[in-house]
C-alpha positions as a Markdown table, in Angstrom:
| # | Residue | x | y | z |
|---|---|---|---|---|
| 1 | Unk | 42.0 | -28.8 | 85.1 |
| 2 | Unk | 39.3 | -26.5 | 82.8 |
| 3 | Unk | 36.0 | -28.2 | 82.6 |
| 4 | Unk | 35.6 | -29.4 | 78.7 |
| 5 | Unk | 33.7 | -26.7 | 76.5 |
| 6 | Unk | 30.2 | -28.2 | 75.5 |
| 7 | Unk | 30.0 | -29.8 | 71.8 |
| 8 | Unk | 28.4 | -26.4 | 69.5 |
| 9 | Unk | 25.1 | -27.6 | 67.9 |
| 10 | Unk | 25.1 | -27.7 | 64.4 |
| 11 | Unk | 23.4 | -24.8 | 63.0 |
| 12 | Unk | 20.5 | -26.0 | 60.4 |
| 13 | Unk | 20.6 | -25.4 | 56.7 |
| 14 | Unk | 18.6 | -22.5 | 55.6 |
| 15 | Unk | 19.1 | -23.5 | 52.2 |
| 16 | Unk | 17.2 | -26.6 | 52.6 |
| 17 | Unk | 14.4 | -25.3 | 54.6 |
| 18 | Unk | 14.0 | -22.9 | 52.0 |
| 19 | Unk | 12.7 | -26.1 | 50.0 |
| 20 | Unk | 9.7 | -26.3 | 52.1 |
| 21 | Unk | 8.7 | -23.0 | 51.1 |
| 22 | Unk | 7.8 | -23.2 | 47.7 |
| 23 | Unk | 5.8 | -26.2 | 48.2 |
| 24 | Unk | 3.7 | -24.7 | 51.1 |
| 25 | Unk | 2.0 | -23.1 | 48.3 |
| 26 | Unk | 1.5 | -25.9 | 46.0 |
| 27 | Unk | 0.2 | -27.7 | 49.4 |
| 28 | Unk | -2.4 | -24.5 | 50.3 |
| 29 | Unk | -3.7 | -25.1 | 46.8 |
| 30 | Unk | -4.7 | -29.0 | 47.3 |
| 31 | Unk | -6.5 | -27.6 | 51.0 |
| 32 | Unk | -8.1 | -25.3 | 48.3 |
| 33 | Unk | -9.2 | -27.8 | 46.5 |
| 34 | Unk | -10.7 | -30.2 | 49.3 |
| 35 | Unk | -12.3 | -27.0 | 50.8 |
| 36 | Unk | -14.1 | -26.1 | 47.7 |
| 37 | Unk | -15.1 | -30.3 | 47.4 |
| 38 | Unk | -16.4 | -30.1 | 51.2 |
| 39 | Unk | -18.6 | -27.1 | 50.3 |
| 40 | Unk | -20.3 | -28.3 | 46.9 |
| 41 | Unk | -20.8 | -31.7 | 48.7 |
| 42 | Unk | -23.2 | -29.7 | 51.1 |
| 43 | Unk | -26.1 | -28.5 | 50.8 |
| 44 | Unk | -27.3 | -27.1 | 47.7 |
| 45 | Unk | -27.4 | -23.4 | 47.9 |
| 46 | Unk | -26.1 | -20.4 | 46.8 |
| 47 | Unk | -24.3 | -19.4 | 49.3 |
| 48 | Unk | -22.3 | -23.0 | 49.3 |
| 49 | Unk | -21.4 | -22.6 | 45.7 |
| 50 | Unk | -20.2 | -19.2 | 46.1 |
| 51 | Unk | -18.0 | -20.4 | 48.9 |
| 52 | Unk | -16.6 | -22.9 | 47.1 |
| 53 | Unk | -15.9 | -21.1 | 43.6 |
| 54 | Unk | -14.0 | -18.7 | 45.9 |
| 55 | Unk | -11.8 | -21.5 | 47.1 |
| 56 | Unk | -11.1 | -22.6 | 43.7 |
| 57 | Unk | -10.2 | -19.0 | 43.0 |
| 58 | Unk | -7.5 | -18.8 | 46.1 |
| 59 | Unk | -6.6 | -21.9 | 44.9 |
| 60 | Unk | -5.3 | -20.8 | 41.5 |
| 61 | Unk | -3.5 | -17.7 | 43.6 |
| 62 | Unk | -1.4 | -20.2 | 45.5 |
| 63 | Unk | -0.3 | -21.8 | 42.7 |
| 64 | Unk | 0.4 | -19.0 | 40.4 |
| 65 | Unk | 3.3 | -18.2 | 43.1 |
| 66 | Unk | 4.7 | -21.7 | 44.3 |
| 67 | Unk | 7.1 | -21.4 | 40.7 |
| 68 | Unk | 7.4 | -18.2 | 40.8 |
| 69 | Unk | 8.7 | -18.9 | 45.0 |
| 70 | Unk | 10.8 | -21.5 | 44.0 |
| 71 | Unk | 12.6 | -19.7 | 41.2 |
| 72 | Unk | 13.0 | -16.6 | 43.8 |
| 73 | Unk | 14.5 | -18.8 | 46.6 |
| 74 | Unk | 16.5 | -20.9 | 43.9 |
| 75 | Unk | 14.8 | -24.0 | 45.2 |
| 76 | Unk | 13.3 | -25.2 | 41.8 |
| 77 | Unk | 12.9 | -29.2 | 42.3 |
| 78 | Unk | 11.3 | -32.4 | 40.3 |
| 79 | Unk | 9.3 | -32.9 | 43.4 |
| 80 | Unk | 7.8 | -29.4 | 43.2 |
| 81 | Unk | 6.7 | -30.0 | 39.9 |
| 82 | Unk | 5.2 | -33.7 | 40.1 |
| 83 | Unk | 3.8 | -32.0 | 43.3 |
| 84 | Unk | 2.3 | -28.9 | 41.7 |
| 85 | Unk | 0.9 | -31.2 | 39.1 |
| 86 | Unk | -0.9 | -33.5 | 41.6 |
| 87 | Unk | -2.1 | -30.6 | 43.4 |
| 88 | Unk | -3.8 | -29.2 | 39.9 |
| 89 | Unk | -5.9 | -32.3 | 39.3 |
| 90 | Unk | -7.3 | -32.1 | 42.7 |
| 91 | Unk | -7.8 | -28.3 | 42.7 |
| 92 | Unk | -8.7 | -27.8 | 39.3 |
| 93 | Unk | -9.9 | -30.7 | 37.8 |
| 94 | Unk | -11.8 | -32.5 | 40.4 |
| 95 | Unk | -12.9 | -29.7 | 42.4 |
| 96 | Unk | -14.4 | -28.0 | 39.9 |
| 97 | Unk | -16.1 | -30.7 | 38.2 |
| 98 | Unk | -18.0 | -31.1 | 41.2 |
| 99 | Unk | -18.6 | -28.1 | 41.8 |
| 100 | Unk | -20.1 | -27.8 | 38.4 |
| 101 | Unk | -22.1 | -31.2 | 38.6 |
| 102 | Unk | -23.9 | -30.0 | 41.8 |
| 103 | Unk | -24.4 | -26.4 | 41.2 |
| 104 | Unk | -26.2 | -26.8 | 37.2 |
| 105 | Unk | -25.5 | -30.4 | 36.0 |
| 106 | Unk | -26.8 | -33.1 | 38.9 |
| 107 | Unk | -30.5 | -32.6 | 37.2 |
| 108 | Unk | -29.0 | -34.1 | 34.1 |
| 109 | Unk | -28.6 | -37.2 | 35.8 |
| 110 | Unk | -26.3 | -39.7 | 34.6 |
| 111 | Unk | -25.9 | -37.6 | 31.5 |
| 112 | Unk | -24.4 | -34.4 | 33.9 |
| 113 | Unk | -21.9 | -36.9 | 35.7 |
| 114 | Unk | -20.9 | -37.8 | 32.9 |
| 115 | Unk | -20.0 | -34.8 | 31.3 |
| 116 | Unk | -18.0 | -33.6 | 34.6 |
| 117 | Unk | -16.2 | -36.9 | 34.6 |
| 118 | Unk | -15.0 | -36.5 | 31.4 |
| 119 | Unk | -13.9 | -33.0 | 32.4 |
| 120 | Unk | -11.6 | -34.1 | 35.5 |
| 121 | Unk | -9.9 | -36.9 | 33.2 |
| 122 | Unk | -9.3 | -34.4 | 30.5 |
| 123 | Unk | -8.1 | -32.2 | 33.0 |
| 124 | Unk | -5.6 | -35.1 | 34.3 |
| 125 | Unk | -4.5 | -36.0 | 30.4 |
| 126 | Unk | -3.7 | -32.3 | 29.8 |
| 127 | Unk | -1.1 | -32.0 | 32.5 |
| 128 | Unk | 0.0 | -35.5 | 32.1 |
| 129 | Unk | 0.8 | -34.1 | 28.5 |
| 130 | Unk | 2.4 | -31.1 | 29.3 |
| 131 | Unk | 4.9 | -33.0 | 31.7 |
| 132 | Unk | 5.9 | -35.0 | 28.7 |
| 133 | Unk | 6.4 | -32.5 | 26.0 |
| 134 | Unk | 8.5 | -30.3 | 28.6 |
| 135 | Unk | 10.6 | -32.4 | 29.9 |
| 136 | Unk | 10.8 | -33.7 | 26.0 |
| 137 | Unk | 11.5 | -29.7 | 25.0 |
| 138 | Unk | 14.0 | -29.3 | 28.0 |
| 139 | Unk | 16.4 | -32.8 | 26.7 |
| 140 | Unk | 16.6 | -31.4 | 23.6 |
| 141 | Unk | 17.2 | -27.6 | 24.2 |
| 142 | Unk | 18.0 | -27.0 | 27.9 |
| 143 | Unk | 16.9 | -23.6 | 29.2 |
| 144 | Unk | 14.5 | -22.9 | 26.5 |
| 145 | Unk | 10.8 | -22.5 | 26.6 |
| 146 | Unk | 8.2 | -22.0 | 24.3 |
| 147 | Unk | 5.9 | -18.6 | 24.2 |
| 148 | Unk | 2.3 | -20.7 | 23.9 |
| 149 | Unk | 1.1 | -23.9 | 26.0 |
| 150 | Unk | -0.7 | -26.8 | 23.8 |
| 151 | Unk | -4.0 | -26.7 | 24.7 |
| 152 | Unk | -6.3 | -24.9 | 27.2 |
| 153 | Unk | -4.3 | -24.3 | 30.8 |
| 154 | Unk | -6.1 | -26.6 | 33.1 |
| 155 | Unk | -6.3 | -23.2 | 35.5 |
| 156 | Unk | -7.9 | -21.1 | 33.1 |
| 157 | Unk | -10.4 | -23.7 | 32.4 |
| 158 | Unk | -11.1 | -24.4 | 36.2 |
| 159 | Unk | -11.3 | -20.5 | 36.2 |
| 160 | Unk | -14.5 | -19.9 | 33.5 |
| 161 | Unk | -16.3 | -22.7 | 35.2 |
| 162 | Unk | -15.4 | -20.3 | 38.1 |
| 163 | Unk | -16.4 | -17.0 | 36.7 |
| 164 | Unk | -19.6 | -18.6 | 35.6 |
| 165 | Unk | -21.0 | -19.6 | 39.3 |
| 166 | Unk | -19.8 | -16.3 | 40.3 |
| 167 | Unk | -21.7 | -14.2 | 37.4 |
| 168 | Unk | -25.0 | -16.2 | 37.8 |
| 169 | Unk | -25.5 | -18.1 | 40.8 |
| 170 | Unk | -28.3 | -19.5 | 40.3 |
| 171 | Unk | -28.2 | -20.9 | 36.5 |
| 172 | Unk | -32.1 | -22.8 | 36.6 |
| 173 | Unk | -33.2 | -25.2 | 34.7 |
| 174 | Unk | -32.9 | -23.5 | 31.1 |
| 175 | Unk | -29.1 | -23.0 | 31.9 |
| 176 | Unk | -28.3 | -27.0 | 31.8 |
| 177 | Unk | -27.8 | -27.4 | 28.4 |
| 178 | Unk | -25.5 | -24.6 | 27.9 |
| 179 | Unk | -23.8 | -25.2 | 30.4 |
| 180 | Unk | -22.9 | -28.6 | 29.8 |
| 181 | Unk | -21.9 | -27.6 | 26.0 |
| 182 | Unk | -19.3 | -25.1 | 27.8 |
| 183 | Unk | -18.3 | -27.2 | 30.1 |
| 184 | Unk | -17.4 | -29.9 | 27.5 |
| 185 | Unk | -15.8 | -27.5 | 25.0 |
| 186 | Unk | -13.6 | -26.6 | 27.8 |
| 187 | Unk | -12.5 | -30.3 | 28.4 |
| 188 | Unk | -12.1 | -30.4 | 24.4 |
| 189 | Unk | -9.9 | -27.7 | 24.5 |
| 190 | Unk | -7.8 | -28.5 | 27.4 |
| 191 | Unk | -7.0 | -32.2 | 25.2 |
| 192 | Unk | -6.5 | -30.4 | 21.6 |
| 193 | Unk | -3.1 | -28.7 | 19.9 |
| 194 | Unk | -5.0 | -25.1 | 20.3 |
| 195 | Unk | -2.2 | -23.0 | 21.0 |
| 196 | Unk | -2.5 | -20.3 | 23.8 |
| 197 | Unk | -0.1 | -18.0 | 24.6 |
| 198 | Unk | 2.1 | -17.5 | 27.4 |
| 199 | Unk | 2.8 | -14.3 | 27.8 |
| 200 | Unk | 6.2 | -15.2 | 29.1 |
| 201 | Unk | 7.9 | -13.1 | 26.6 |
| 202 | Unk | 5.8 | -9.8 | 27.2 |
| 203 | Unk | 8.0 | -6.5 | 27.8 |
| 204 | Unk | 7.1 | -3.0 | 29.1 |
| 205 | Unk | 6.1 | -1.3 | 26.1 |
| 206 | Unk | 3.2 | 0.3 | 24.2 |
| 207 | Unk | 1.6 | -2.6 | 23.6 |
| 208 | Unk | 1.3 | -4.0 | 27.0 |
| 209 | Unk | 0.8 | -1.0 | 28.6 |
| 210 | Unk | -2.3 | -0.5 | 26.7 |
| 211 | Unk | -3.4 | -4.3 | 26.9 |
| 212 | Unk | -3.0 | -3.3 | 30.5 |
| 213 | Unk | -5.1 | 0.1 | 30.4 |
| 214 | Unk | -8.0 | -1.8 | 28.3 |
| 215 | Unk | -8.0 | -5.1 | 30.9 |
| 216 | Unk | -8.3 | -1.9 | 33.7 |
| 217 | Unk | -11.0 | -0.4 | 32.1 |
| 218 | Unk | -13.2 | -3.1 | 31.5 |
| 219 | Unk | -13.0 | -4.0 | 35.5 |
| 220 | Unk | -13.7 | 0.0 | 36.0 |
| 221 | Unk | -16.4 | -0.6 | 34.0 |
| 222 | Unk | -18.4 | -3.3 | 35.5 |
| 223 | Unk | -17.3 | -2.2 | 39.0 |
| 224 | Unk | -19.1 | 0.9 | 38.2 |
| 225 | Unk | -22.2 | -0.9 | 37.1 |
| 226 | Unk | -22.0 | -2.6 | 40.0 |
| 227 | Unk | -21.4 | -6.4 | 38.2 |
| 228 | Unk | -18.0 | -6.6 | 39.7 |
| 229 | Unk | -18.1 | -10.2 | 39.3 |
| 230 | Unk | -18.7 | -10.6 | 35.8 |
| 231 | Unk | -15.4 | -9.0 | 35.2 |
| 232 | Unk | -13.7 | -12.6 | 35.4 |
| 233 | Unk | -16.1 | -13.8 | 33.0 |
| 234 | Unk | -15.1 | -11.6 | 30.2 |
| 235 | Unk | -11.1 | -12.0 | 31.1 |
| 236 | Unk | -11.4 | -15.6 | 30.7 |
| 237 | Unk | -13.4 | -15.9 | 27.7 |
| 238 | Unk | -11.3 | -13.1 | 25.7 |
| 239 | Unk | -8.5 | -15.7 | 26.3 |
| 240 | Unk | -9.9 | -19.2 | 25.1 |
| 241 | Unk | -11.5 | -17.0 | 22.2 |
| 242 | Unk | -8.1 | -15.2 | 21.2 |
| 243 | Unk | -6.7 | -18.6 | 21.4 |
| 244 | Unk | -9.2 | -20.1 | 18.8 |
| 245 | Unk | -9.0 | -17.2 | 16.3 |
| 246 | Unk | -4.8 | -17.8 | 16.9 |
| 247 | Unk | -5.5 | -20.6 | 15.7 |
| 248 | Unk | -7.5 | -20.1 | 12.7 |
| 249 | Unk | -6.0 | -17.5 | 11.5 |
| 250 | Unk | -2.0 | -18.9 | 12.0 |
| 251 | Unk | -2.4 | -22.7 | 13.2 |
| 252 | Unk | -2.0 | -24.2 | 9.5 |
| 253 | Unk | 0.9 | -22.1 | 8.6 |
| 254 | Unk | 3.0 | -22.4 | 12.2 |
| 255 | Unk | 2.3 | -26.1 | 11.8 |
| 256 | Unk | 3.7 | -26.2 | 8.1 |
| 257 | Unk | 6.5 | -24.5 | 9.1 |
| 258 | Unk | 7.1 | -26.7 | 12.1 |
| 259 | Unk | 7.0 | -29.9 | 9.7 |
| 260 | Unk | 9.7 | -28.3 | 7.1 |
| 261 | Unk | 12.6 | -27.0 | 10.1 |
| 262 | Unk | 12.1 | -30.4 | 11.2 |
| 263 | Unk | 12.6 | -32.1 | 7.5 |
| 264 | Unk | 15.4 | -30.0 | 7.4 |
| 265 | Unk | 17.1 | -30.6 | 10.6 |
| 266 | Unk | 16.3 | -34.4 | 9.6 |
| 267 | Unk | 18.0 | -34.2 | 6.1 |
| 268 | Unk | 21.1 | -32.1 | 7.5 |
| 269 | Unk | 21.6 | -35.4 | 9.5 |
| 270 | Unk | 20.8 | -33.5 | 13.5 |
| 271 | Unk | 18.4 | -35.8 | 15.6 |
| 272 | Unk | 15.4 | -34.6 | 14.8 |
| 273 | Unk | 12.8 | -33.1 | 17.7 |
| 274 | Unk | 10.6 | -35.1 | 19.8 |
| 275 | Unk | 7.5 | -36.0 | 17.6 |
| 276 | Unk | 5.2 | -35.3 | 20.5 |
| 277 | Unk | 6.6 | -31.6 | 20.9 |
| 278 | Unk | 7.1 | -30.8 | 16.9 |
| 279 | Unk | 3.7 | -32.2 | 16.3 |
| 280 | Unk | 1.7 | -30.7 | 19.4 |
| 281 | Unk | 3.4 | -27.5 | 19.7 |
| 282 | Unk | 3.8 | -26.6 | 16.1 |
| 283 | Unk | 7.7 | -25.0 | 16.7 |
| 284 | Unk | 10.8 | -26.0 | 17.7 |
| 285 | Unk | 11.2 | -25.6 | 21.7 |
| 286 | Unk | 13.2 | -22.6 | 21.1 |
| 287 | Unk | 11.9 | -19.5 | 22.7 |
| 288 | Unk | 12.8 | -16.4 | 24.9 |
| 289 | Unk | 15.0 | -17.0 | 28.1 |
| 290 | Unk | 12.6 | -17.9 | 30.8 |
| 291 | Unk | 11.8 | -20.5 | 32.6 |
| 292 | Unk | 10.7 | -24.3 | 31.4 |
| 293 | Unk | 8.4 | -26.2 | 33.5 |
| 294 | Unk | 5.2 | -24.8 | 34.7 |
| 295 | Unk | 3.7 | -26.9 | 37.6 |
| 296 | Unk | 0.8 | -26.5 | 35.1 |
| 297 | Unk | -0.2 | -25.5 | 33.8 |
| 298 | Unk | 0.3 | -24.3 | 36.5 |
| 299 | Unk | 0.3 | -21.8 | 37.1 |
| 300 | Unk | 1.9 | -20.8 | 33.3 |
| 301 | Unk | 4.7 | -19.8 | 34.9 |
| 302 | Unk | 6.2 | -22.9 | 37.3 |
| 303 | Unk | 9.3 | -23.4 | 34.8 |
| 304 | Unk | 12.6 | -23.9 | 34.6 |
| 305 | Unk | 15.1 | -26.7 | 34.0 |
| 306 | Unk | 14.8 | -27.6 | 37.7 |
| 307 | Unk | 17.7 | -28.9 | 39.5 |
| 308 | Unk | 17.0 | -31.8 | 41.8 |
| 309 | Unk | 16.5 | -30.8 | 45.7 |
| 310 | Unk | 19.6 | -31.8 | 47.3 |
| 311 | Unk | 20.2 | -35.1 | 49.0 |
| 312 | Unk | 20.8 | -34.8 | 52.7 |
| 313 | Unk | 24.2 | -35.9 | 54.0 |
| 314 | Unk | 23.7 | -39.4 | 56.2 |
């Protein structure tokens, strides 16, 4: 009589480990975070703040590519994006509030705490915000995506308060008050309808390739001068400014236009759009083929119309 063969073990899904992946990221952004909060809660120096600007800054590298990981690996989920979005209020709302407070602002006083309060909550009600308008966007034209965010990126403005510590170190007294005025035009920003752009619908051409030459010349340039890290400092600021000039120039008429496709839509008897995402984003949701959701902000690029992770078999 043969001896019985021994049961085979079930091999494991790769497909649903692959799910992990994606949010290892997101999670090495929140460690980001809480390392850069450890440091600025220390001792006061230079070399602290560095440290912890620097950890904000990985931070922001792990979660440009948790969307772009998912969408690789085909493991887009709602949990990555309620997860990425989490992760950014730690990382770059909170983080870098304090980071801010105890580096120029903590000799303001109650004044200083204030002001980087109010820059974490605006940081939360900017991502809170975007969640709404895309998943409002995605229910009424699934796959779609717009080519600008409403409002300041919470990353990019985690990333001037950034560039600043990194380009001065040591602000002194006389740098408070400006400071403080940047600090809370960045929260003001992050709350408004100031469009910024995307860049999601950007294409090999001669146009970007000589954005692309200029943004590698300036870095030549102050590499060469030997203020490498003032580099980030003009990057960033050339965004939030071409963003406010966008917006002076074109913001009346995009949002004119906006209010008549939606009268029409209205009067041709269609459902109109989502008030929140006619209103705040000044165009139908329409847009070029790539993905929708951005785990905010992140990163601007987390999107998609995510399929849920799937359910495990009891």
């Amino acid at each position: 009589m043969s001896a019985a063969k021994p049961a085979r073990r079930p091999r494991p899904d790769l497909h649903k480990l692959m799910f992990v992946l994606p949010n290892l990221f997101t999670v090495s952004s929140i460690f980001c975070g809480v390392y850069s909060i450890l440091l600025s809660s220390q001792e006061s120096s230079g070399s602290n703040f560095y440290k912890a600007a620097v950890a904000i800054f990985f931070g922001n590298f792990f979660d440009a590519f948790d969307g772009r990981v998912a969408r690789l690996t085909k493991t887009q989920s709602e949990f990555g994006v309620e997860l990425d979005s989490l992760a950014d209020v730690i990382t770059f709302g909170v983080a870098p509030a304090i980071l801010v407070y105890k580096w120029a602002l903590s000799g303001m006083g109650t004044v200083g705490l204030v002001i980087c309060g109010a820059s974490a909550a605006c940081g939360a009600i900017r991502l809170a915000r975007f969640n709404v308008i895309t998943h409002a966007e995605h229910k009424q034209s699934p796959g779609s995506a717009s080519s600008f965010f409403v409002g300041l990126p919470i990353p990019l403005a985690a990333g001037m308060i950034v560039a600043l510590v990194l380009a001065l170190r040591q602000p002194g007294a006389e740098g408070q008050l400006p400071i403080a005025v940047l600090v809370l035009a960045l929260s003001f920003l992050m709350v408004s309808t100031v469009r910024y752009r995307t860049f999601k619908n950007a294409h090999v051409g001669l146009g970007s390739l000589a954005a692309f030459a200029a943004v590698l010349l300036v870095f030549l340039f102050f590499a060469l001068t030997g203020r490498v890290q003032q580099v980030f400092l003009v990057y960033f600021s050339f965004y939030i400014l071409l963003g406010l000039a966008e917006e002076a120039l074109f913001g009346r008429k995009r949002r004119a236009a906006a209010r008549a496709a939606a009268a029409a839509v209205a009067e041709a008897g269609a459902a109109p759009a989502p008030a929140v995402a006619c209103v705040e984003c000044g165009e139908d949701a329409g847009g070029d083929d790539d993905d929708l959701i951005p785990a905010e902000e992140d990163d601007p690029d987390e999107a998609a119309p995510l399929p849920s992770a799937p359910a495990k078999k009891p």
